[in-house]
Each structure stands twice: as structure tokens, then as C-alpha cells.
BAFI-88728 format. One line per field, with one value per atom (N, C-alpha, C): residue number from 1; residue in one letter; chain; x, y, z. Coordinates in Angstrom, 3 decimals, decimal comma. Layout:
! residues N
minu: (NUM_...) $
lolum: (A_...) $
doke: (A_...) $
xx: (X_...) $
yy: (Y_...) $
zz: (Z_...) $
END
This chain:
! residues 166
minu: (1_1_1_2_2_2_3_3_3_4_4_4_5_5_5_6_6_6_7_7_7_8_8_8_9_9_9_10_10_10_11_11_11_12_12_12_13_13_13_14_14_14_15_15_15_16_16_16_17_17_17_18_18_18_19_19_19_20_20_20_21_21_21_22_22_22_23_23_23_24_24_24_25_25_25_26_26_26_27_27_27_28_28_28_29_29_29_30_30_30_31_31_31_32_32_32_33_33_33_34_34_34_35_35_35_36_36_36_37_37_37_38_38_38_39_39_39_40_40_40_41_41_41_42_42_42_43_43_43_44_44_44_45_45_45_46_46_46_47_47_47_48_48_48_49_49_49_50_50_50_51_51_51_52_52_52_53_53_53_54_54_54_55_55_55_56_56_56_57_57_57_58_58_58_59_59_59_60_60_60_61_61_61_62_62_62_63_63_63_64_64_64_65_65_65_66_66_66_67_67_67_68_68_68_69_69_69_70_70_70_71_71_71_72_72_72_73_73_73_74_74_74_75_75_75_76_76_76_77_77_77_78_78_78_79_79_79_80_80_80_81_81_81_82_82_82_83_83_83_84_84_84_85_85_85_86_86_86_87_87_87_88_88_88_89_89_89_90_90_90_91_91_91_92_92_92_93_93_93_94_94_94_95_95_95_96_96_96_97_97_97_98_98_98_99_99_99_100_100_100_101_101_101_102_102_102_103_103_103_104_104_104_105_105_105_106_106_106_107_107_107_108_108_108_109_109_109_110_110_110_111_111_111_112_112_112_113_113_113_114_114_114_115_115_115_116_116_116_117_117_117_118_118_118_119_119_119_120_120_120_121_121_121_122_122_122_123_123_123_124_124_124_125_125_125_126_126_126_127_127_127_128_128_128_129_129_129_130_130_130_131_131_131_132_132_132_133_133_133_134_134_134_135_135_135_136_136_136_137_137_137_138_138_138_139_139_139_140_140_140_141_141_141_142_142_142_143_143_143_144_144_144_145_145_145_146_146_146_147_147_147_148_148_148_149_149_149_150_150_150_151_151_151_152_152_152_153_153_153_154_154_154_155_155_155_156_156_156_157_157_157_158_158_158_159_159_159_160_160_160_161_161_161_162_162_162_163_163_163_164_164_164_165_165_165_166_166_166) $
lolum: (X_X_X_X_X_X_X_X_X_X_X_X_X_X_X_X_X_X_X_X_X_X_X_X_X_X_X_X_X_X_X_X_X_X_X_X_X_X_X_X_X_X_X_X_X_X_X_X_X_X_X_X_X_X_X_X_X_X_X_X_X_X_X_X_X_X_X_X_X_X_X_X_X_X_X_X_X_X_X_X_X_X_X_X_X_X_X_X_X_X_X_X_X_X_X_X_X_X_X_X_X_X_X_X_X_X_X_X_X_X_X_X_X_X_X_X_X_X_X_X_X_X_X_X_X_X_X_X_X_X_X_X_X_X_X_X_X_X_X_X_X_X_X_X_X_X_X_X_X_X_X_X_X_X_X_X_X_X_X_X_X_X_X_X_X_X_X_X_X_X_X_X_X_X_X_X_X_X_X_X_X_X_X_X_X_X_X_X_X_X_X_X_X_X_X_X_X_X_X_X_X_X_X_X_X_X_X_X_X_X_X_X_X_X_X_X_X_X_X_X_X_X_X_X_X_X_X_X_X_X_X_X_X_X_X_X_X_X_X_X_X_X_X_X_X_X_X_X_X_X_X_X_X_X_X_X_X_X_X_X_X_X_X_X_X_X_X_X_X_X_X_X_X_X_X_X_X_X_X_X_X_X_X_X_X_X_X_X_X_X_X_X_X_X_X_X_X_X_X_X_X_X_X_X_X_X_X_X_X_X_X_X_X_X_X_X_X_X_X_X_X_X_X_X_X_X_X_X_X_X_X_X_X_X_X_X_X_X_X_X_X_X_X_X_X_X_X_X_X_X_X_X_X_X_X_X_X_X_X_X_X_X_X_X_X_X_X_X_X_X_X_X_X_X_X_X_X_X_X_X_X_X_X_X_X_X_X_X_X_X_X_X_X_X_X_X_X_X_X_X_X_X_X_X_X_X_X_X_X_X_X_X_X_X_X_X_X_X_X_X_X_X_X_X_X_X_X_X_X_X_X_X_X_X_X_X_X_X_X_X_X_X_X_X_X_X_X_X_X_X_X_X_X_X_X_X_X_X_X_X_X_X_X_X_X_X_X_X_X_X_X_X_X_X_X_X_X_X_X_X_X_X_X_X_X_X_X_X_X_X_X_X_X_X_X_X_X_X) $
doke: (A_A_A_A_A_A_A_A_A_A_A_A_A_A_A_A_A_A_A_A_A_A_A_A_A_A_A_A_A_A_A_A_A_A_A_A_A_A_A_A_A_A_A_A_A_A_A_A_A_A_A_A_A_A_A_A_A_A_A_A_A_A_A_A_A_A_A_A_A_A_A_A_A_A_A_A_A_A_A_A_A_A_A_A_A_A_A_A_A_A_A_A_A_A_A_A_A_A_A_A_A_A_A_A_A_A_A_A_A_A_A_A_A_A_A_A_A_A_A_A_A_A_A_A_A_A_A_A_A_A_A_A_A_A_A_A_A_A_A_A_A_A_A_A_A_A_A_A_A_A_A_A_A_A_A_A_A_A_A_A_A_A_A_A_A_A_A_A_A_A_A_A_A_A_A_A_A_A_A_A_A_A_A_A_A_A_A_A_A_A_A_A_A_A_A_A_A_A_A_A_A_A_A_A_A_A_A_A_A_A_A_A_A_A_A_A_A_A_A_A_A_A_A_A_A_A_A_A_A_A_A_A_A_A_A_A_A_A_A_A_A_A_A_A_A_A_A_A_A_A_A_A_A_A_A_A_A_A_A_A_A_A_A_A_A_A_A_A_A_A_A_A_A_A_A_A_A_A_A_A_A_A_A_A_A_A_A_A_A_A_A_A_A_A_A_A_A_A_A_A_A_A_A_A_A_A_A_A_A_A_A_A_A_A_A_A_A_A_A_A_A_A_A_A_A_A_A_A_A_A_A_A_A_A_A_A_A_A_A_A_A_A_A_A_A_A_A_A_A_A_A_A_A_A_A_A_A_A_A_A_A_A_A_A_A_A_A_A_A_A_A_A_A_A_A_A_A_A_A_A_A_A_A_A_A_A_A_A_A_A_A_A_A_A_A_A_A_A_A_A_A_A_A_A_A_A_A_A_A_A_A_A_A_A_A_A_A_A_A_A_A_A_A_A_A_A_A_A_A_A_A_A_A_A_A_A_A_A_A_A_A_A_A_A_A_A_A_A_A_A_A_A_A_A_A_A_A_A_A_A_A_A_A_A_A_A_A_A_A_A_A_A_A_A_A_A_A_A_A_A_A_A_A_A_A_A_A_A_A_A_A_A_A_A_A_A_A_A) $
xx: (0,851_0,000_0,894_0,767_1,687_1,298_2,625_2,515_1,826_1,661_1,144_0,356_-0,584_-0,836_-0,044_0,615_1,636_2,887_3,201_4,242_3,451_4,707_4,116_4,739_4,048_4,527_5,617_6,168_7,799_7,586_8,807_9,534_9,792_9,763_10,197_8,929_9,056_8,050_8,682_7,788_8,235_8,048_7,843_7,900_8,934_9,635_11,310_12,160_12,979_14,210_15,535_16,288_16,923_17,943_18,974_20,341_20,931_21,763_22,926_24,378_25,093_26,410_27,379_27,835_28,613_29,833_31,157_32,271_33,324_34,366_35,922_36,536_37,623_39,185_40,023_40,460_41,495_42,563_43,628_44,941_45,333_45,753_46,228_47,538_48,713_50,388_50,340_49,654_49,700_49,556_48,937_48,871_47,459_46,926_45,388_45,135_45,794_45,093_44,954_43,762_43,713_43,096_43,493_43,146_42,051_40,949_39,717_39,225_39,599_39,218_37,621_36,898_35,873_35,552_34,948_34,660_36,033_35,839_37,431_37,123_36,885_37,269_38,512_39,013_39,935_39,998_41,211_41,097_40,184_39,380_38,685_39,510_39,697_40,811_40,645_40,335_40,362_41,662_41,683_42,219_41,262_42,623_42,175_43,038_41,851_42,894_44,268_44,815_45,875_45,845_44,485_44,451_43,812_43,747_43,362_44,551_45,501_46,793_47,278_46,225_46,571_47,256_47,316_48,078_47,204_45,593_44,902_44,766_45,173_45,283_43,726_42,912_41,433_40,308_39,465_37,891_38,116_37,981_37,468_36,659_37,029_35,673_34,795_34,228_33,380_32,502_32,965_33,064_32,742_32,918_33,068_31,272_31,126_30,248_28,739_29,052_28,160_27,991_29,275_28,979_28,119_28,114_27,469_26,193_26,000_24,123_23,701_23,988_23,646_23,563_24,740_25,065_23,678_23,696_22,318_21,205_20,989_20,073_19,243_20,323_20,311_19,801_20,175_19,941_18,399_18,095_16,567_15,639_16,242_15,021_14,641_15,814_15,860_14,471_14,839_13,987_12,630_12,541_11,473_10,535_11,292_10,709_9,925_11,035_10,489_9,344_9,303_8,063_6,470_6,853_5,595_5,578_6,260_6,100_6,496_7,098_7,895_8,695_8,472_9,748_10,363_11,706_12,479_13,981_14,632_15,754_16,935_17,285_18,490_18,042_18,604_18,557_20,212_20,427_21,832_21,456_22,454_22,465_23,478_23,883_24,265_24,197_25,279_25,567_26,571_25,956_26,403_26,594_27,243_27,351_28,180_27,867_28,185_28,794_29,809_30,378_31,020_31,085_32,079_33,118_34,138_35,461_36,229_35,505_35,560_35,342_34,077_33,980_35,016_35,308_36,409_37,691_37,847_39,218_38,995_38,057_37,791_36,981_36,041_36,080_34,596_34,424_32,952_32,222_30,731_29,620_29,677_30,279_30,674_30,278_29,188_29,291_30,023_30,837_31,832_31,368_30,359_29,531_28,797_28,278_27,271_26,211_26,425_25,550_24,533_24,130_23,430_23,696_22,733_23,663_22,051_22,403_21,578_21,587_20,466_20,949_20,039_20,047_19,478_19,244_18,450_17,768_17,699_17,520_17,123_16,738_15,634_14,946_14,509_15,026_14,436_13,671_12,491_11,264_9,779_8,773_7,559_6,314_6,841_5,668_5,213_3,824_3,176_3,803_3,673_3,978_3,647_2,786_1,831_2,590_2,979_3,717_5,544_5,998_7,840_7,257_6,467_5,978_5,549_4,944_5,210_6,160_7,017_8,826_9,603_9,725_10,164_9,657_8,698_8,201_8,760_8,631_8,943_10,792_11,286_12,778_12,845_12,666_13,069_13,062_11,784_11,294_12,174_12,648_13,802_15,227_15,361_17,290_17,976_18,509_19,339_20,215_20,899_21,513_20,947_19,873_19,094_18,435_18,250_17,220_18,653_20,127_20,943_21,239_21,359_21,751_20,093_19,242_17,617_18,041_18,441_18,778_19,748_20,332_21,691_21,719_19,799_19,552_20,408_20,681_21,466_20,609_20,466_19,523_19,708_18,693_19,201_17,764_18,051_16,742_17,176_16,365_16,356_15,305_16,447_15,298_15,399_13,930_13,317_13,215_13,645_13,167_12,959_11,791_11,314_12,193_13,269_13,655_12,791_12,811_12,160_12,924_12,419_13,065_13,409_13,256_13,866_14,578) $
yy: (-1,183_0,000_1,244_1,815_3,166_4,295_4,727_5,509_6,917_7,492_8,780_8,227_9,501_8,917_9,257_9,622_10,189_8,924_8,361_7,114_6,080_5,983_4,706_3,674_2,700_1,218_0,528_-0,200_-0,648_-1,500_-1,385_-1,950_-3,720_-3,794_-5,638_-6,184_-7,006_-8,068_-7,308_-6,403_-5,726_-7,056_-8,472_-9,427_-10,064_-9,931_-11,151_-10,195_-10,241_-9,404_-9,503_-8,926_-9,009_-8,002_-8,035_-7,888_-7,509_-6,039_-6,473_-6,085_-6,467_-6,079_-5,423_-4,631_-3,652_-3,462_-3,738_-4,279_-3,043_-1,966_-1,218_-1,956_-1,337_-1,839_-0,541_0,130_1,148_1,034_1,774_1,808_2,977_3,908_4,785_4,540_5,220_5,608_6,159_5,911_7,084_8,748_8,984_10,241_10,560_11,463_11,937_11,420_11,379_10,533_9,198_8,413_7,276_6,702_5,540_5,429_4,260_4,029_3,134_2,391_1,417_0,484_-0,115_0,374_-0,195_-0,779_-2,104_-3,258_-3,037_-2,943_-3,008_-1,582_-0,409_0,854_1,597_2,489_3,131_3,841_3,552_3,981_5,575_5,556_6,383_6,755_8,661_9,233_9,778_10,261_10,752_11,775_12,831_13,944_14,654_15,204_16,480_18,300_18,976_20,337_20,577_21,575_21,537_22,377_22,919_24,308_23,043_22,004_20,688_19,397_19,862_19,158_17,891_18,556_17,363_17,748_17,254_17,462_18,047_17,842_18,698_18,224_16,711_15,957_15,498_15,549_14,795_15,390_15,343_15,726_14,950_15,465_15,145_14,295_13,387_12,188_12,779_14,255_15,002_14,908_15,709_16,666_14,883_13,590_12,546_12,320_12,446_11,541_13,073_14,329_14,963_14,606_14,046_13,523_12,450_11,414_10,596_10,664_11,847_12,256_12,718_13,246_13,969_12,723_12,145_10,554_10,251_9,396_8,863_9,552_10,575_11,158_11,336_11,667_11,290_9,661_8,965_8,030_7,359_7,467_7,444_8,160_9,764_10,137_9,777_8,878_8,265_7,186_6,351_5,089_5,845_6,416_7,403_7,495_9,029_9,278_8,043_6,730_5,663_5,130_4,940_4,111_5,224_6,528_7,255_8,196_7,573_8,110_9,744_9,951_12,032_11,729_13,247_13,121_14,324_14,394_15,363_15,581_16,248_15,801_16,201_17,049_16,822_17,288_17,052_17,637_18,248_19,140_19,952_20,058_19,801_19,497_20,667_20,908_21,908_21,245_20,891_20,382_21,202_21,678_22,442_21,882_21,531_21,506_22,407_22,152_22,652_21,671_21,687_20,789_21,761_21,394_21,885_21,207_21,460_20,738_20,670_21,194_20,864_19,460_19,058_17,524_16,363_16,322_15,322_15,680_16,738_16,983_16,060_15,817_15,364_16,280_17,154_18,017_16,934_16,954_16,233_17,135_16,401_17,030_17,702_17,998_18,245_17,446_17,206_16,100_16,042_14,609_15,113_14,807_15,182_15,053_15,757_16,485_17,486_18,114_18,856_20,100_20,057_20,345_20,873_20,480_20,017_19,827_20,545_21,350_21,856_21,195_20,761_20,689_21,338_21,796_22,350_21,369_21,048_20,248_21,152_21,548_21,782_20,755_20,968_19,686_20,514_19,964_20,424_19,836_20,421_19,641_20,793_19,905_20,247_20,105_18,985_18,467_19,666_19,248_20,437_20,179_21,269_21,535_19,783_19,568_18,379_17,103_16,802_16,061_15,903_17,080_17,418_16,795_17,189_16,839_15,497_14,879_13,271_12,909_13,335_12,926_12,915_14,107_14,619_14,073_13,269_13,081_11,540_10,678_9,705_9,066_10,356_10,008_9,998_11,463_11,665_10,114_9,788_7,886_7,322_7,010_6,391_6,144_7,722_7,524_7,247_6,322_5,696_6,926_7,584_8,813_9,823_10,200_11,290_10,567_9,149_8,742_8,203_8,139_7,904_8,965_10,341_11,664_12,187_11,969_12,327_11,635_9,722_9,561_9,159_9,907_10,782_12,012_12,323_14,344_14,902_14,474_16,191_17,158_18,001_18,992_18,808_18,388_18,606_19,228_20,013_20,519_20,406_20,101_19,846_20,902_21,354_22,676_22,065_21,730_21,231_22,592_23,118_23,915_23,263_24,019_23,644_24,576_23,588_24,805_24,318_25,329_24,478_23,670_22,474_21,680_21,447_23,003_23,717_24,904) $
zz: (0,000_0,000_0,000_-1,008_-1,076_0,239_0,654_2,005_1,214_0,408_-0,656_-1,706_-1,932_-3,455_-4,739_-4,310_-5,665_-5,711_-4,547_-4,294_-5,555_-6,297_-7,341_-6,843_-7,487_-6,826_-6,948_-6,292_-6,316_-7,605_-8,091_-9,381_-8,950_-8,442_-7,900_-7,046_-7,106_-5,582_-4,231_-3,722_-2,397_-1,066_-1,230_-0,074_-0,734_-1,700_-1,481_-1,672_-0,713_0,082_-1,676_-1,943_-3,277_-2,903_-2,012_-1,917_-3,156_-3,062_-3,727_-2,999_-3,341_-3,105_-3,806_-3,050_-3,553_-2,997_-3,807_-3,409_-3,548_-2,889_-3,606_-2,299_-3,051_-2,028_-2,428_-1,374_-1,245_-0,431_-1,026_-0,554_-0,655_0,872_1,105_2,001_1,604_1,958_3,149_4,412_5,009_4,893_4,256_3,967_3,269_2,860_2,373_1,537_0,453_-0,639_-0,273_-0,699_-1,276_-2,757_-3,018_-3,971_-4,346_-4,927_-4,232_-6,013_-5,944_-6,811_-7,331_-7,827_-8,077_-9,308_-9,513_-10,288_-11,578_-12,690_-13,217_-14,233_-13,221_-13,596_-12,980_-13,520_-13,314_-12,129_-10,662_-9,492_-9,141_-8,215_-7,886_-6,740_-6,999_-5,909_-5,041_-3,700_-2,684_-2,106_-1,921_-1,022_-0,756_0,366_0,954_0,519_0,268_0,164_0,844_0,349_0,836_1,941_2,078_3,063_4,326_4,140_4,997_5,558_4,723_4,912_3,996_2,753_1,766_0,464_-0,458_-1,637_-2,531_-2,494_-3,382_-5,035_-4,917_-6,307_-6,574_-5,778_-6,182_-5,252_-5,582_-4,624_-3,106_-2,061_-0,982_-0,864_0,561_0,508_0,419_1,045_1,596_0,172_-0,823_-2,271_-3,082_-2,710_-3,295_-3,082_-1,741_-1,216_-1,986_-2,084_-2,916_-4,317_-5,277_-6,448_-6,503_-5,285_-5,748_-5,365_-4,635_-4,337_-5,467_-6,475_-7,649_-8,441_-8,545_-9,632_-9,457_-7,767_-7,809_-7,890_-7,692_-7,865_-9,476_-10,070_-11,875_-12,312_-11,707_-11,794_-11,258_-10,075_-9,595_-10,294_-11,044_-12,030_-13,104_-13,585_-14,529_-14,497_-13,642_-13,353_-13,129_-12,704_-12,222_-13,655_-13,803_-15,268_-16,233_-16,469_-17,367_-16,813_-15,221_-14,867_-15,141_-14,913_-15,248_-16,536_-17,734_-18,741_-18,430_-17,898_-17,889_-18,569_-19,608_-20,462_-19,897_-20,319_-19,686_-20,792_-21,122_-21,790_-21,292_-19,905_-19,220_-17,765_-16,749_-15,614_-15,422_-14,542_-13,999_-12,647_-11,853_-10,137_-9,661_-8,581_-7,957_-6,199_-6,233_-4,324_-3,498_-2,628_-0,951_-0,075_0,618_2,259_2,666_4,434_5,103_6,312_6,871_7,560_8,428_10,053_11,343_11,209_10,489_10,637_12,352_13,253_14,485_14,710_14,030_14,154_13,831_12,382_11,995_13,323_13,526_14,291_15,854_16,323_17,435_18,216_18,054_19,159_19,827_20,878_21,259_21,023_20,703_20,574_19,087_18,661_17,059_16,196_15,391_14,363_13,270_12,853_12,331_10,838_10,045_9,261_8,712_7,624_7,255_8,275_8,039_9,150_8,478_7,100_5,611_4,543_3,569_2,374_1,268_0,611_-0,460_-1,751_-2,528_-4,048_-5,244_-5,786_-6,936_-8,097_-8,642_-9,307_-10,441_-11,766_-12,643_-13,577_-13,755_-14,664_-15,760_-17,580_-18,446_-18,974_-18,901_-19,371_-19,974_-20,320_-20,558_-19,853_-18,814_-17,948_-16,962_-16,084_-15,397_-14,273_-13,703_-12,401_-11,063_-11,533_-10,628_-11,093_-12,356_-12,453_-11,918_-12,118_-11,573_-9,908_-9,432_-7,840_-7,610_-8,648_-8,633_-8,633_-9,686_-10,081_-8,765_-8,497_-7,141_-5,537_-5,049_-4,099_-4,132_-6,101_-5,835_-5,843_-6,622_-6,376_-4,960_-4,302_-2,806_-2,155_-2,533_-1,309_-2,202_-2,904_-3,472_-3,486_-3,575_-3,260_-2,184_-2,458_-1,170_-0,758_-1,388_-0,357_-0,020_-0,646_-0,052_1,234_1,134_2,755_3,750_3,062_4,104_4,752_3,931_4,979_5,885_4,993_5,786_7,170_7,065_8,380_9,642_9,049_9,462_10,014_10,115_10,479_10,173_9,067_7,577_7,460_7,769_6,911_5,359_5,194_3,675_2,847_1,538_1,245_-0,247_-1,052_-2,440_-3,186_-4,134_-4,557_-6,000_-6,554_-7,926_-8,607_-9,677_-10,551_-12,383_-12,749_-13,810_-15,364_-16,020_-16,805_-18,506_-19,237_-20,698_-21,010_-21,869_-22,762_-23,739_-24,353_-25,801_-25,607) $
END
């Protein structure tokens, strides 16, 4: 029974459980960078700025872990879109946080984790207003990182805007 009426119905048999696994292996020198192996693509890199004490050769886990809210996020509208017929012909994302670097350092009571994280959505399209709000209500119940920082109490706020699709 869908928790909304706008929630469309799961894509699989929602009573047999269907695992997957998801496998990297990284190796870091002691020092900021690491370097993180996934399935047989080309090492995925990790630093930290240099104004952070790193070498400044690659995105931050921080700056990593926002690419892949957008990635997936692109990706859930995708699935999205196909199951309710929206057409759309690109979306453009835009990710913020905000982090107390008090936290990572040790301080207690500091979380050492996003304070906030904003994203901007631009969706180019034709559809009405009532539909982007179907799209949008059903990615949100969908993406695994938007519901891992939701529960994680990230602030997080997702701003949908409607751009044309010509």
C-alpha cells in the first residue's frame, strides 16, 4: 500500500528481500590521498585540500560523497521518469554543504559530518507543475543517499526547478 498517493509502486516483488552487493578496495600511503578500486574501472581518488593538509590531487571524501548524491540522484530520475512516462531531456544538479570541521578533528559534541547539504535540481522539461511533484516526491522515497543523509539528520533541502526543454 503506497505511504502517498503520488508514491508509485515498487519496481520488484516488495515481499522477497533481493540484496545487492557492492564491493571497492582502497589503498592509502599514510597520507590523504587514497586510492579506491571499483569493479574493473579506473582507481577512484580521494584527497584532501591543501588548506586541509593534503596534496589537493582529487575531490574530498566530503566533495566525493556529494557527487554521488547527484550521480544517484540522476539516476533514480531516470527510473522514475520511465516508470511514469515524464519526459524530460536533461537535468543539472548543484551540491552544498556545510560541515564543522571541528567535528572530523575530534572536538565532542561536534558532528563530524554534514551540518546541511543543499541541491538544486534543474529539470528540463515540458511536464506540469503536478507532475515534476510526482517525479520529485517519488525520487526523494527512493534515493538511497538522499534517505541515508535524511537519516543521518542532515539537513538537507532539495530545490526542484522547472527549466524548458527547448
Amino acid at each position: 500500500m503506497p505511504i502517498d498517493a503520488d508514491i508509485i509502486e515498487p519496481s520488484v516483488d516488495p515481499n522477497t528481500r533481493k540484496l545487492a552487493v557492492r564491493n571497492v578496495v582502497g589503498e592509502n600511503d599514510a597520507g590523504t590521498r587514497t586510492e579506491i578500486s571499483v569493479r574493473d574501472y579506473p582507481p577512484v581518488i580521494t584527497d584532501e585540500p591543501s588548506s586541509l593538509g593534503g596534496t589537493n590531487s582529487a575531490p574530498s571524501p566530503i566533495e566525493t560523497l556529494l557527487a554521488a548524491l547527484v550521480g544517484c540522484e540522476g539516476v533514480i530520475i531516470r527510473g522514475v521518469a520511465s516508470a511514469i512516462n515524464f519526459e524530460y531531456s536533461k537535468v543539472e544538479f548543484k551540491a552544498e554543504s556545510q560541515i564543522d570541521l571541528r567535528g572530523p578533528k575530534g572536538v565532542p559534541g561536534v558532528r563530524p559530518y554534514f551540518e546541511t547539504v543543499t541541491v538544486d535540481v534543474i529539470l528540463h522539461t515540458e511536464e506540469t507543475p503536478e507532475r515534476i511533484e510526482k517525479l520529485k516526491k517519488n525520487v526523494e522515497f527512493r534515493c538511497p543517499i538522499v534517505n541515508l543523509l535524511r537519516a543521518a539528520d542532515v539537513e538537507l533541502t532539495v530545490n526542484w526547478t522547472k527549466k524548458s526543454a527547448t
